[in-house]
Every structure is written in structure tokens, then in C-alpha cells.
N, C-alpha and C positions, 0 to 999 in steps of 0.2 A: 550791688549790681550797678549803681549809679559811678562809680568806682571804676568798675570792669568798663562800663561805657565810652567811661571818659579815654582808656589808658585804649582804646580797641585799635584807635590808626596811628598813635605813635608806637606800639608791637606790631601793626604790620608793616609800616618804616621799617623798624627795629632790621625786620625779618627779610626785607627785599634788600635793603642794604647787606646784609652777612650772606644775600646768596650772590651775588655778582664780587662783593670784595676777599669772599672764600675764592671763589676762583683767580680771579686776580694777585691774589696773594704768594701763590704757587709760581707764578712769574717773576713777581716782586723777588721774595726771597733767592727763586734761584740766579737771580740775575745777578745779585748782591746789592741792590740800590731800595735798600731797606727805607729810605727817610725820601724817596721821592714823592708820595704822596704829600706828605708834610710843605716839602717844597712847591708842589705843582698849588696844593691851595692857598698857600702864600701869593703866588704869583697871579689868583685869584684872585684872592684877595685886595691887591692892588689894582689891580682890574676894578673890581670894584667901587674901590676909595676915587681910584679916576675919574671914572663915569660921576660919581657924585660930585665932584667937585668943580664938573664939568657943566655942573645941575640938572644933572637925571635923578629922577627921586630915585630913594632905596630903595624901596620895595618891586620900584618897573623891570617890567621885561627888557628894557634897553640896557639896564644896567649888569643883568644876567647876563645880555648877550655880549657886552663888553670885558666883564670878567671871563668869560668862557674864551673871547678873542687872546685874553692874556694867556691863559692856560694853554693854546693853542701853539702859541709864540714859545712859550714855555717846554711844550712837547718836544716843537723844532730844535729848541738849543739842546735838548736831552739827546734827541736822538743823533747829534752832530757830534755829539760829546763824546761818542763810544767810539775809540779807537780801535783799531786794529794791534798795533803793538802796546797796548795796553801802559805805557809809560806813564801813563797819569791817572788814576782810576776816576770812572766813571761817578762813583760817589761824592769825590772831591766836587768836582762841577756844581753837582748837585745841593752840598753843603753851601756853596756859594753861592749858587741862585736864592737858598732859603734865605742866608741872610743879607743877602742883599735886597731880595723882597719884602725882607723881613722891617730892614732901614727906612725902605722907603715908602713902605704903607705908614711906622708913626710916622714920619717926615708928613704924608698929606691927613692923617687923620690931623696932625695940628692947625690944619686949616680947613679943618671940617670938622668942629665939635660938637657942633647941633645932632652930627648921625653916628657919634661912637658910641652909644649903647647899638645901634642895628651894627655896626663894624663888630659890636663886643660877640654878638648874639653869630653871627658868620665866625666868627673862629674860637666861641665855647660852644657853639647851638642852644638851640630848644627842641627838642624834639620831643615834647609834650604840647606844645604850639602846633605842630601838621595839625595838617587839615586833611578829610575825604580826596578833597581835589590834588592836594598834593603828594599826596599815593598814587592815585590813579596815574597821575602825571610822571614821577620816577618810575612806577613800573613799566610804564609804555618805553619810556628812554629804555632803561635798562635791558630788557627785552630786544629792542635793536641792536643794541651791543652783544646783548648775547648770543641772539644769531649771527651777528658779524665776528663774532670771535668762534661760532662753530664753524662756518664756513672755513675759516683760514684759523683753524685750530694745526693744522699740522704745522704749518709754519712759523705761528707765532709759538707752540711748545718748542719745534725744532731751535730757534732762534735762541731760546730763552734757557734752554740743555745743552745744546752740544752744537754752540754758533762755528767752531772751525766746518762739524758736516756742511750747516747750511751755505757756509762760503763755498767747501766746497762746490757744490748744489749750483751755485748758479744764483744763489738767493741773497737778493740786494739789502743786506743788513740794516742799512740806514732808514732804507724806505719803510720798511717794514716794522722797524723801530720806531719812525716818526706816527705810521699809524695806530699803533699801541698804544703812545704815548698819546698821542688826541682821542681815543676813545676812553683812555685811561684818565686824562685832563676833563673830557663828559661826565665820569662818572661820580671824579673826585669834587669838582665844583657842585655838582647835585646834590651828593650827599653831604659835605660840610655845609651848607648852605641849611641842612635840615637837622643835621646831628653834631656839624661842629668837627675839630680835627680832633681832638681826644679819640672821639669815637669809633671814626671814619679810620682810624692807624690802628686802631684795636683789633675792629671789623678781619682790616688787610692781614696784620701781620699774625697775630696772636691764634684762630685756626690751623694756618698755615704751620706754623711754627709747631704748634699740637699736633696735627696729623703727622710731623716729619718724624714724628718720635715712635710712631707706631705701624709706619709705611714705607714706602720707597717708590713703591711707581703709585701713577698720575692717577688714575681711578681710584684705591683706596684713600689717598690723601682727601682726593674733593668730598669722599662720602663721609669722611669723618671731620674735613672741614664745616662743609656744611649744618651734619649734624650738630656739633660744639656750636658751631654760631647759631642756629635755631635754640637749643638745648637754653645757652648761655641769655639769649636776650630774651627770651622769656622768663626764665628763673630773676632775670636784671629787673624787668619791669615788677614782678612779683615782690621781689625783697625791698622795692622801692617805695612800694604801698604799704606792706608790711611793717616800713622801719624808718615812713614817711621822710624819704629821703629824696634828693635830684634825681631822677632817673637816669640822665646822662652817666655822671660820676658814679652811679651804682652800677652799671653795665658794665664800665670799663674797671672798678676793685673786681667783680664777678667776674670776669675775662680772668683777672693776675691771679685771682683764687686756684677756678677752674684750672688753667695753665701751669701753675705748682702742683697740684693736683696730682696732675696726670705727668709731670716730671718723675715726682715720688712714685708713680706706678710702675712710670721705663721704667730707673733705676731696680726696683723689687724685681721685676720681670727679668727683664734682659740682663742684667748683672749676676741676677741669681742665676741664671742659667748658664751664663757663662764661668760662674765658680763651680757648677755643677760637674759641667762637661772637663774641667783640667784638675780633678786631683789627681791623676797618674802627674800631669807636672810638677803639682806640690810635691808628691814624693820623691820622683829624679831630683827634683831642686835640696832635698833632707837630706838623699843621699849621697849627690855631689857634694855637700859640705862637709858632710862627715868622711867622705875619701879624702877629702885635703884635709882636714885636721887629722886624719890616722897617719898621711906622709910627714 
């Protein structure tokens, strides 16, 4: 019980995290900018390294709201990034922002080495470290987003499916882009800051990726993202206790399990049905052969 106690607000972390980055995820993937998260808390991350260096403690609020500035910054260049005649893909940008963010965060952690274990703990986590307060705190954010993304749920899916309608529409791609991108930048700084990027890209893509395999429109995918992510970080915290392991890195093996998984199930499923439905093909295809071997 002392056990159960201790693990109670890093599962309900766990859990607000995979209900906001399930949906998120649905976007992510279909947009194609798979490693934007990656990148936007890179650019957090630097954000961060700045402020300290600038001597804001780690731990202050000034320092959060400096990394959150960067991600913001960060949003902008994403969203400027997506062309219209697509000559340069969007992920390129992106790959470049990480590792340029990437450069210049060690570039300043080398002149901050008093704070590279809280640098380490920002981009592996601890998410056995939350606290009460810091639940309470992500779910109130998350929650704003998430009504901010039902309100303008039509546009942000429109934009994110089938961006020629919304052009045609009348719907300013950019703008709408950049605000995605900043709530997306809110989300991503929140939760790596608590779980770290392993987790937080697990969260995003790994659902998402799972639902695509057993759905196609938007409603089924969220209910089985979701599911899978609740399903999955609870089993993660459980096997962690179990098998006294990091909870972090046990969430996210339990994702790539889970996620095989349910690969091997399409495949039986959906394959099998499909060699079902074509043996009249098999046999046209017997018999074509054997008409040309009789000429």
C-alpha cells in the first residue's frame, strides 16, 4: 500500500499526459512532422539553459517562462516553415531546428555545470518526483488547451487533413499553424519538464500510430488512443514496481511492446481477411498459367 501511495501522482501524470498527447498525436502524425515534439523541447530546453545562465535558478518560475518563450519562438519558425508548394519539406526545418538546438544547449550547459544534473532530469525526467501540486497544475493547463482545441477543433483537423480544402476555405494556414504550434510548445514544455522527451514522444506518437492500424476516422482513433495510453501507463507503472525498475523507461519498453502487439493483431486480422476474400484470384491466376503453358 505504501508502494501504491507513493506511485499515485506520478499515474495520474502518467494519465493526463496520454489524454492530451493522444489527441495531439492524430495531428502530429498526420501532418508528417513526426519529431516536432522532440525539436520544440529542444528548443525548450535551451530556453532553459539560457535563463540559468542568465542566473535564474532552475527550479523558478522565470526560468519556465523563459523556456516556454523559446518554444513559442520555436512555434513561429514551424509554422513559417510550411510551404505552400511544398519544395522543401516541413520535417527538414524541423530536423534542423533539433539539432541546432540540440548544439547549442551543450554549447551553454558547458558553462553551467553546477545545473546539468536538473538540465539531465529536463530531457530524461523523473516522473516519480511530481508532486500533488504539480498535477493539479498540468491538468488546469492541459484543460485550457483542451478546450482551446475544441473550440477550433474544425479547423485545426481541417488544416491538419486536407490543408488544399482549408486554403481553399479561406483559412489562413500559417496562422493557425503558428497557434497549434504554441499550444503544442505549452504542452510539450509541461510535460518533458515532468516526464522527460522519451516519454512525452511515446505519449504523442505511439497511440496514435496504434489507433491508425485499427481506424480511419477521428473518433475511433482518439477512443483507442486514449484507451492504449490509459491501458499502457498503468500496466508501465505496475511492471515498474513489479520488476523494480525506472518507471520512465518501463512506460515507454510497455508502449513498443504493446505497439508490436497490436501490429501482429492487424496483420492476423486484416491480412487474413483479405486472403479470404481473393481465392477466386488465386484460381484465375492457376489457371492463366496453366493456359500459357498448354500454348
Amino acid at each position: 500500500m505504501e508502494i501504491l501511495e507513493f506511485l499515485k501522482w506520478p499515474l495520474a501524470a502518467s494519465l493526463i499526459i496520454a489524454g492530451i498527447h493522444a489527441y495531439l498525436g492524430v495531428h502530429v502524425v498526420e501532418r508528417g512532422v513526426i519529431f516536432v515534439d522532440l525539436a520544440l523541447a529542444q528548443i525548450a530546453a535551451l530556453g532553459a539553459t539560457i535563463g540559468i545562465l542568465a542566473g535564474l535558478d532552475a527550479h523558478s518560475e522565470s526560468t519556465y517562462w523563459v523556456s516556454l518563450a523559446f518554444a513559442v519562438l520555436g512555434a513561429g519558425v514551424f509554422a513559417m516553415a510550411r510551404s505552400r508548394r511544398r519544395h522543401i519539406p516541413q520535417e527538414a526545418f524541423i530536423g534542423i531546428a533539433y539539432a541546432v538546438a540540440s548544439a547549442a544547449t551543450i554549447l551553454a550547459m558547458s558553462k553551467a555545470t553546477g545545473e546539468t544534473e536538473h538540465l539531465k532530469d529536463m530531457l530524461i525526467g523523473n516522473i516519480l518526483a511530481v508532486s500533488r501540486e504539480d498535477v493539479l497544475r498540468t491538468a488546469a493547463l492541459y484543460a485550457v488547451i483542451g478546450v482551446f482545441h475544441y473550440i477550433f477543433r474544425k479547423k485545426f483537423l481541417l488544416i491538419s487533413m486536407n490543408p488544399q480544402e482549408a486554403t481553399a476555405q479561406g483559412i489562413s494556414i500559417r496562422w493557425w499553424d503558428f497557434l497549434f504550434y504554441v499550444s503544442f510548445g505549452f504542452v510539450v514544455t509541461r510535460s518533458v519538464a515532468i516526464a522527460g522527451v522519451l516519454m512525452v514522444f511515446c505519449y504523442l506518437i505511439v497511440p496514435s500510430v496504434g489507433a491508425m492500424l485499427f481506424a480511419d476516422r477521428i473518433g475511433p482513433r482518439l477512443a483507442i488512443g486514449w484507451t492504449m495510453g490509459t491501458l499502457v501507463s498503468a500496466l508501465g507503472v505496475y511492471l515498474s514496481v513489479k520488476m523494480d525498475t525506472p518507471t520512465g523507461a518501463t512506460i515507454v519498453c510497455t508502449f513498443g511492446a504493446v505497439l508490436v502487439t497490436m501490429f501482429l493483431i492487424h496483420l492476423m486480422i486484416y491480412h487474413g481477411h483479405a486472403a479470404e476474400k481473393r481465392p477466386e484470384l488465386k484460381g484465375a491466376g492457376i489457371r492463366a498459367f496453366e493456359a500459357e503453358n498448354d500454348k
